[in-house]
C-alpha positions as CSV (number, residue, x, y, z in Angstrom):
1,X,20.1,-24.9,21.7
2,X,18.4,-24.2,25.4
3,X,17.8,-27.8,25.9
4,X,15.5,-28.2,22.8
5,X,16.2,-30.6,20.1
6,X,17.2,-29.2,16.6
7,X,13.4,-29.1,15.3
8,X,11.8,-27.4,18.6
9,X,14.8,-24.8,18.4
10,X,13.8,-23.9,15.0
11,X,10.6,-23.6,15.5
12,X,11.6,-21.5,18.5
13,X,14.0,-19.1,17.1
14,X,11.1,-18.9,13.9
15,X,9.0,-17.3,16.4
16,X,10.9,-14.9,17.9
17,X,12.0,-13.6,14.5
18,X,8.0,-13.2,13.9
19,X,7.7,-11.3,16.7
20,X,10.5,-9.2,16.6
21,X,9.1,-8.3,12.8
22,X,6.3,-7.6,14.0
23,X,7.3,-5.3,16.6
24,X,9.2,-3.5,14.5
25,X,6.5,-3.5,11.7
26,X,4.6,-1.4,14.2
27,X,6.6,1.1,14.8
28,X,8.4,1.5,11.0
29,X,5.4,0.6,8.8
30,X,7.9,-1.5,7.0
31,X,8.6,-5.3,6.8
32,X,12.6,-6.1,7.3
33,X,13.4,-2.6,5.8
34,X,10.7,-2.6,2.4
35,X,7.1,-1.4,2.1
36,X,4.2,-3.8,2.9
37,X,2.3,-4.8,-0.2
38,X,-0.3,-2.3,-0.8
39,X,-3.0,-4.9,-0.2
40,X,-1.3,-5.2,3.3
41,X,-0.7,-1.6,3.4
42,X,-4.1,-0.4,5.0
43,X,-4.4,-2.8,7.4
44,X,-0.9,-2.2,8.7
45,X,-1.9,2.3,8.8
46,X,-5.0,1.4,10.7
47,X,-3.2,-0.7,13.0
48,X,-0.3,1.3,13.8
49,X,-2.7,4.5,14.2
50,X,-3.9,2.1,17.3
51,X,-0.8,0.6,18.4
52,X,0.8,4.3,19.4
53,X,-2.2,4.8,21.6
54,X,-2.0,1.3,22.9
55,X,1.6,2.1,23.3
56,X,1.4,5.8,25.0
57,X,-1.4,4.1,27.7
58,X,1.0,1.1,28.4
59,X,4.2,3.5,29.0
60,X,2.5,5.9,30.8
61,X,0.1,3.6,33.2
62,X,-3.0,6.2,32.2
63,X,-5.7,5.4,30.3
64,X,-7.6,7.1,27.7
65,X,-11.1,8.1,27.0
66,X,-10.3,5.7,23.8
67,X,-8.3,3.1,25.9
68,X,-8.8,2.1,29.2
69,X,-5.9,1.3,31.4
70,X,-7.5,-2.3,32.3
71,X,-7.7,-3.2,28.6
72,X,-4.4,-1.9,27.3
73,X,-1.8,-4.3,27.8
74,X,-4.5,-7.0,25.8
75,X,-4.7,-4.7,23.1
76,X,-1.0,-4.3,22.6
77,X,-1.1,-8.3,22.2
78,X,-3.8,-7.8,19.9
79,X,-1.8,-5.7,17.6
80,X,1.2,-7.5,17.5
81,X,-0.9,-10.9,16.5
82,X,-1.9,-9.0,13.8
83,X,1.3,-7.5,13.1
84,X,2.6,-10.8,13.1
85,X,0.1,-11.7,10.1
86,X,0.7,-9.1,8.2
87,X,4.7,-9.9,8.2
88,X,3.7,-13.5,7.2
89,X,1.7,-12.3,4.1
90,X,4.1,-9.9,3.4
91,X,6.6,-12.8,3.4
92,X,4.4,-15.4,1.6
93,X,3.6,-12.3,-1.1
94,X,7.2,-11.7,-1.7
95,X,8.0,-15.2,-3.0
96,X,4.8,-15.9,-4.8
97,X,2.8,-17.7,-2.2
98,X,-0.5,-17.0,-1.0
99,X,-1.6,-15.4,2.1
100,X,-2.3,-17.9,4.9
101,X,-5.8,-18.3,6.1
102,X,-5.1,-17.0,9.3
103,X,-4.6,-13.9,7.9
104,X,-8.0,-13.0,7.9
105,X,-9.5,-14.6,11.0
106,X,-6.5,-13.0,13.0
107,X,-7.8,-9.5,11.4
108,X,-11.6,-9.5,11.7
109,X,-10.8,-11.3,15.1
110,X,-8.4,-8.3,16.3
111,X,-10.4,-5.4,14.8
112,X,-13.5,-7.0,16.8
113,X,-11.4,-6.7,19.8
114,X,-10.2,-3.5,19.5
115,X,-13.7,-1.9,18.7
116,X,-15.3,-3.8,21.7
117,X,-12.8,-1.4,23.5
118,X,-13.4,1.1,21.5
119,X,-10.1,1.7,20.4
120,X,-10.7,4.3,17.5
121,X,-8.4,7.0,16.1
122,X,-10.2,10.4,15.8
């Protein structure tokens, strides 16, 4: 267990799953293989419409007259924060729970970001 006790490992590996789902939410528009609820649905378009821009300026060390180098690599940790909300609705909306007040701080919080930056999809 990495030198953690049984709780602090759980809490652990629970995190890393997150944000492995959410990684891969970005780049399949899906949550562990099924369609995001269609409430969910928008959010997760707009943000992968940014995310591929976020990602082409990351792996190709050029910016963007959308993105600027310098502000890239916060942006792609903006998206995944989000990403990693959506995949806990998602979760919390497939067994009848509601959606976790984060939710929505995270997403007016990360669209703030990303339009301070002007990270915009034409």
């Amino acid at each position: 267990m990495g030198g953690l006790c049984r709780v602090h490992y759980d809490e652990e590996s629970r995190r890393t799953h997150l944000h492995e789902a959410a990684i891969t939410t970005l780049h399949t528009g899906e949550v562990e293989g099924a369609l995001v609820d269609g409430t969910l649905r928008e959010d997760l378009e707009q943000l992968r419409d940014r995310w591929f821009v976020v990602c082409d300026v990351v792996n190709s060390g050029r910016g963007k007259d959308l993105v600027p180098l310098e502000h890239a690599e916060y942006a792609k940790e903006w998206c995944i924060s989000l990403a990693e909300q959506i995949v806990e609705a998602q979760w919390a909306i497939t067994v009848g729970e509601t959606v976790a007040s984060t939710f929505k701080f995270t997403k007016s919080w990360v669209w703030k970001r990303l339009h301070d930056i002007e990270i915009a999809v034409k």
